[in-house]
C-alpha positions in Angstrom: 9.2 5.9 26.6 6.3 3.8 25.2 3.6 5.2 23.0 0.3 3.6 24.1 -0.9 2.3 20.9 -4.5 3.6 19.4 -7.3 2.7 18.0 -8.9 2.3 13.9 -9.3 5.2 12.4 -13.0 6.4 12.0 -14.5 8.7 9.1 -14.1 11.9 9.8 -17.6 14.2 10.4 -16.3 17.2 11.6 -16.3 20.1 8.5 -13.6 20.6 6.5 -13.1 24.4 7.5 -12.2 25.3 10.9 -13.3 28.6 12.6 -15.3 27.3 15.8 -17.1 30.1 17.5 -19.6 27.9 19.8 -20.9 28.7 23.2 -21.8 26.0 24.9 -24.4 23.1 24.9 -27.2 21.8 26.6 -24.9 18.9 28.7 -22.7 21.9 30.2 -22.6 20.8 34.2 -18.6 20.7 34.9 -17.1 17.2 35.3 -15.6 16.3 38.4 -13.3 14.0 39.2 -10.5 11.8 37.1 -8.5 9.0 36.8 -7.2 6.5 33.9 -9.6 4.5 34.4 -12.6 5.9 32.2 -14.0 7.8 34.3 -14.4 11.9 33.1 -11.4 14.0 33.4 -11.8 17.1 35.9 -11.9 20.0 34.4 -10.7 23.6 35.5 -13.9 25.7 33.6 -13.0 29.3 32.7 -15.2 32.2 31.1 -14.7 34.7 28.6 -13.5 34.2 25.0 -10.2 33.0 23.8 -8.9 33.3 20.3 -6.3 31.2 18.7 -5.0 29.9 15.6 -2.3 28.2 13.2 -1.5 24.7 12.4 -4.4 22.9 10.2 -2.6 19.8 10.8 -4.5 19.6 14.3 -7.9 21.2 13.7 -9.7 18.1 14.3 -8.2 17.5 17.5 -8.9 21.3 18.8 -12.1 20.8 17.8 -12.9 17.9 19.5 -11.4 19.7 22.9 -13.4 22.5 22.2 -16.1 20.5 21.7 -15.9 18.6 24.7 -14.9 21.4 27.1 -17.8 23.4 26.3 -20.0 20.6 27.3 -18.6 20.6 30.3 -18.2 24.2 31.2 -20.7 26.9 30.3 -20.5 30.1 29.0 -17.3 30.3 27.0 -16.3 30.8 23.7 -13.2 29.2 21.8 -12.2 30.3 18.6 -9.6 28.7 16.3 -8.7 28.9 12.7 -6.7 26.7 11.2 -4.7 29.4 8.8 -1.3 27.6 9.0 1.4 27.2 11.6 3.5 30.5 10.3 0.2 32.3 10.3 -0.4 31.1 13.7 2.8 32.4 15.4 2.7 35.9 13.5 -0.6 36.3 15.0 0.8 35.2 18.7 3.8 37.5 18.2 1.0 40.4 16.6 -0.8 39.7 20.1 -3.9 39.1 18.0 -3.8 34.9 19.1 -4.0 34.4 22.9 -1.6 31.4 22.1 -1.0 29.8 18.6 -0.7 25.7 17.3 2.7 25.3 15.7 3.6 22.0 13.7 7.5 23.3 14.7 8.9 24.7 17.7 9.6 28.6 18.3 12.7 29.2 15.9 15.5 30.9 17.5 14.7 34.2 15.7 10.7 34.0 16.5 11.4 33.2 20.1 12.4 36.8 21.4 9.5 38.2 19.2 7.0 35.6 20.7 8.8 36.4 24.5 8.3 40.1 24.3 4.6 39.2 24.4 4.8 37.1 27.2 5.4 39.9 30.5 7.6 38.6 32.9 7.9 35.2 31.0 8.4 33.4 28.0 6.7 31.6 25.0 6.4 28.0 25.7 6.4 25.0 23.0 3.8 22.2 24.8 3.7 19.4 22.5 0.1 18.7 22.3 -0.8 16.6 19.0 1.3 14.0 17.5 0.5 13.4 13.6 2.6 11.0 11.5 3.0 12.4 8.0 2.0 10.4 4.9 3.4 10.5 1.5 0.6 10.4 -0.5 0.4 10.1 -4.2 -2.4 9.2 -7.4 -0.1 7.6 -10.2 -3.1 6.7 -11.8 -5.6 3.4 -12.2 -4.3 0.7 -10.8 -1.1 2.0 -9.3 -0.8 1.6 -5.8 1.4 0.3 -2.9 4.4 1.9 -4.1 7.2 2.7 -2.1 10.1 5.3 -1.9 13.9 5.4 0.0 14.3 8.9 1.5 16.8 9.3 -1.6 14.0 8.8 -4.2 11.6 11.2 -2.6 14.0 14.0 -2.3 14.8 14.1 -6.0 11.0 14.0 -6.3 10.4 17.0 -4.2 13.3 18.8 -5.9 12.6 18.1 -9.2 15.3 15.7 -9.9 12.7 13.0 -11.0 10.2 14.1 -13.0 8.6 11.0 -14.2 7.0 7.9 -13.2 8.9 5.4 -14.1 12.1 7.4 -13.8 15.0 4.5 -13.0 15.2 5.6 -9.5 11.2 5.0 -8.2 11.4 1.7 -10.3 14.7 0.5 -8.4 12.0 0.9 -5.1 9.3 -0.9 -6.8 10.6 -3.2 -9.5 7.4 -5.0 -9.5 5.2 -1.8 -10.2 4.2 -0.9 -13.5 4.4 2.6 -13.3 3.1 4.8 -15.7 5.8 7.0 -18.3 3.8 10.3 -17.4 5.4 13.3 -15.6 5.2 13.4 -12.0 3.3 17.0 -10.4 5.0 17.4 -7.0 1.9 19.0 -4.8 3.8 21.4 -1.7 2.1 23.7 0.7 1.4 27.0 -0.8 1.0 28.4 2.6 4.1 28.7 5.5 3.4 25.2 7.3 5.0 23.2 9.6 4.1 20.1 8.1 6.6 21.5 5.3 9.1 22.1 8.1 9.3 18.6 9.2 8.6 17.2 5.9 11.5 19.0 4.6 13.5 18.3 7.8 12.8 14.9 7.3 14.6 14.9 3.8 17.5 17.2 4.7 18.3 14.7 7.8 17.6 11.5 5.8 18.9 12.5 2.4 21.7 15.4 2.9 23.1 14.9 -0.4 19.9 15.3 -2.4 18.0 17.5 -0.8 20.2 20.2 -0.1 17.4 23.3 0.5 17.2 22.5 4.4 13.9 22.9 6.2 11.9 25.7 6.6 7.7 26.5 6.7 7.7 28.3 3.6 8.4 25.5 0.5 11.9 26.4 -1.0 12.1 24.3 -3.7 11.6 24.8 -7.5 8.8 23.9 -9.7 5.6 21.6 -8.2 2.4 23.0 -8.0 1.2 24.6 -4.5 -2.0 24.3 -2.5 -3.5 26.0 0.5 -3.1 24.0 3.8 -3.9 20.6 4.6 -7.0 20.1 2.7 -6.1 21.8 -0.2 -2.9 19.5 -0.4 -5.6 16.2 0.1 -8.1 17.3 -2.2 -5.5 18.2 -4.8 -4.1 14.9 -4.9 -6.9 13.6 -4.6 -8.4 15.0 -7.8 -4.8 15.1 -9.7 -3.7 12.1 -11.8 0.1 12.2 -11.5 0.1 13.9 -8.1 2.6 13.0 -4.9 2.8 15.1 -1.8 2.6 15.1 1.7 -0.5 15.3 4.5 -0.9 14.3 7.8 -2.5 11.1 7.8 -6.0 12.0 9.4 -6.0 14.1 5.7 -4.7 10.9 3.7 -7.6 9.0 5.8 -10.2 11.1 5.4 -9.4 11.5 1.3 -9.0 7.9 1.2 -6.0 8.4 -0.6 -2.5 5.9 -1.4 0.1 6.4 1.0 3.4 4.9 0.4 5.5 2.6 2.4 8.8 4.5 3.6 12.3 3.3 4.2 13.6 3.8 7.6 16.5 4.0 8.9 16.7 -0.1 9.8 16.8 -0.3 5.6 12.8 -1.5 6.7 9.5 -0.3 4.4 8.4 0.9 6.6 3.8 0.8 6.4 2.2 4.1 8.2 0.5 2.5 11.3 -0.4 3.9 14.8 2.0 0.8 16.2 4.8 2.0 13.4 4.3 6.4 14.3 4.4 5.4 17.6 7.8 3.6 17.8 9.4 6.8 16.3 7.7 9.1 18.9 8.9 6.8 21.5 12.8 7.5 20.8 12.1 11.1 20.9 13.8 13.5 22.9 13.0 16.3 25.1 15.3 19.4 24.6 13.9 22.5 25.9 14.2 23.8 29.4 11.9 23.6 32.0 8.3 23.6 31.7 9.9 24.3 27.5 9.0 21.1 26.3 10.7 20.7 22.5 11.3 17.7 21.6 13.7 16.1 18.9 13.2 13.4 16.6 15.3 10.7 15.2 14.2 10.5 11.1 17.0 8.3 10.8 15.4 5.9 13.7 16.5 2.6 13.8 13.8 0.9 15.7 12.5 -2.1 13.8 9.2 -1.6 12.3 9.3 2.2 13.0 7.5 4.8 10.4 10.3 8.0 10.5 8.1 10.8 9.1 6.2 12.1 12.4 5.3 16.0 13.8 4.2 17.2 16.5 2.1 20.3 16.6 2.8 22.3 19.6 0.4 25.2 21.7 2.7 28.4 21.5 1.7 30.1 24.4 3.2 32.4 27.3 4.4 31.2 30.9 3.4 34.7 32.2 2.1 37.4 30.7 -1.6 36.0 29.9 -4.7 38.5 30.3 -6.6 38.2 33.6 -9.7 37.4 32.1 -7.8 34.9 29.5 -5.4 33.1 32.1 -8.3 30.7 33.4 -10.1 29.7 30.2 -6.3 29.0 28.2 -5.3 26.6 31.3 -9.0 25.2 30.8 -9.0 24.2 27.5 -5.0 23.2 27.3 -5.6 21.1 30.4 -8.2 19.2 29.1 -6.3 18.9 25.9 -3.5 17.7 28.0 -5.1 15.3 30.1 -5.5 11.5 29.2 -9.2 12.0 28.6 -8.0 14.6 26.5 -5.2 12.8 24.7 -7.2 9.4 24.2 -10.4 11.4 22.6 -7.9 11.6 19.7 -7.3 8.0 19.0 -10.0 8.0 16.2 -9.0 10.8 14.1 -5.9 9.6 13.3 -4.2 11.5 15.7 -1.5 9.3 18.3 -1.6 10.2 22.1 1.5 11.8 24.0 3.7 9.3 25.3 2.7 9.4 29.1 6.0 10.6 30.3 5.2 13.1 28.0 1.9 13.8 28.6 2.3 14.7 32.2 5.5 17.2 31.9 2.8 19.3 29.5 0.0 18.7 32.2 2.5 19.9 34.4 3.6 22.9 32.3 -0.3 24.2 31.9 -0.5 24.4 36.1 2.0 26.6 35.7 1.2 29.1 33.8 0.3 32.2 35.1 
């Protein structure tokens, strides 16, 4: 499936903390009417309040679809805090979240939880936001374009190398002069599923040194921890000696180094909206029904192809929502869903669903009841 490619990144003007409580604006006549073409999307305008919450790794874009929903349907009021995927889910399965962003699917031991929530149904995974992962890092003055093997970064990440110019980063960049100063390994200090993938990612590209498996909560030892996505940018960002991993909006945003990664052509692989996108492309759906998982290749092969990529998905149920919720949660997810929806990401460092994609979720939010 192809990944339509997107635009430059822009600066980033929305706030760094997320917790959107706004009702409305003065341009708030529904849109009618849609097509690919440009023109406005329509949009099915709900009432009420919802409340939702979890990954920070897609704030932005919720925020711009709350943003733009509200213009075009009065009298509603979103919430969302971005507290962290884990966070999120607890609060979905705590019935406290009317649904919940996830940088992971439902794990098999969360899904009855979240289903018990969800009368007569079940808890979906809709891919909605795709976010390729950058290794970032601040080696110093002078210190930049480096580049790591899968290998190399998982004996970073679990404290194998400990130093700059340890033998193994300088065999990836022997024209580098990299400092002799210890390396501080920045992780999420919070349950994350950028930690999930990110430590997916190792244990599928580097079994035999990173041996921890993947999980939200960070498992290795040592490093240095800091609050969701933010926290991880502005640490590095501030830390000489620092390496650690953000979703690139973050990396953007922070203006900070990100490192060429080898994929699984033997390629360095440069983090691009062309390169994220070839990765997303070979991904493959493997839930059931309107469940839309999907799996990714880490070891992809496609030339050119950046393998470090997540998607964040809306946790929400397929029956079971509260009558005065139901209308305003397919509102804003079918917006978010549609290609005026998807495109309005392209300059926030955010890549849009692959179409094929893209319409089984648009498919999956008409369904819900």
């Amino acid at each position: 499936m192809k990944l339509q490619r997107y635009g430059t990144i822009a600066c980033l003007a929305l706030a760094a903390t997320l917790g959107l409580s706004a009702c409305g604006s003065d341009n708030n006549e529904p849109t009618s009417g849609a097509s690919a073409s440009g023109s406005a999307a329509a949009v099915d305008c709900g009432t009420g309040t919802v409340n939702a919450q979890g990954s920070s790794a897609q704030k932005n874009a919720m925020a711009e679809w709350i943003k733009a929903y509200q213009q075009k349907c009065a009298g509603t009021t979103i919430n969302y805090e971005g507290t962290g995927s884990g966070a999120g889910i607890q609060a979905f399965i705590a019935g406290t979240a009317d649904f919940a962003g996830s940088d992971s699917a439902l794990k098999p031991e969360e899904q009855p939880q979240a289903d018990a929530k969800c009368a007569g149904g079940k808890a979906l995974n809709l891919p909605m936001v795709i976010g390729p992962v950058a290794v970032v890092y601040n080696a110093g003055s002078g210190v930049d374009n480096l580049q790591f093997k899968p290998a190399t970064l998982a004996k970073i990440f679990a404290g194998k190398v400990t130093k700059w110019d340890d033998a193994a980063i300088k065999a990836d960049n022997p024209t580098a002069k990299l400092p002799s100063a210890p390396i501080q390994a920045v992780h999420r200090s919070d349950e994350s599923g950028t930690t999930d993938n990110f430590t997916k990612y190792l244990s599928k590209t580097a079994e035999s040194d990173w041996t921890l498996g993947n999980a939200k909560a960070w498992k290795a030892p040592g490093g240095v921890g800091a609050a969701k996505s933010d926290g991880v940018a502005s640490k590095v960002k501030s830390t000489v000696g620092t390496i650690s991993y953000v979703e690139w909006s973050y990396a953007e945003n922070s203006g900070l180094n990100k490192a060429k990664v080898q994929n699984g052509a033997g390629e360095w692989a440069e983090l691009t909206a062309e390169s994220a996108g070839k990765t997303i492309a070979g991904a493959k759906i493997e839930g059931q029904g309107d469940d839309l998982k999907l799996s990714i290749d880490y070891n992809t092969k496609e030339a050119g192809a950046y393998p470090i990529v997540l998607t964040t998905y809306e946790i929400v149920c397929s029956k079971g929502l509260a009558a005065d919720k139901l209308k305003l949660v397919k509102g804003l997810l079918g917006y978010a869903a549609s290609t005026e929806g998807q495109t309005s990401l392209t300059d926030l460092g955010y890549a849009p669903l692959p179409e094929t994609v893209r319409t089984k979720v648009e498919t999956a939010v008409k369904n819900l009841s």
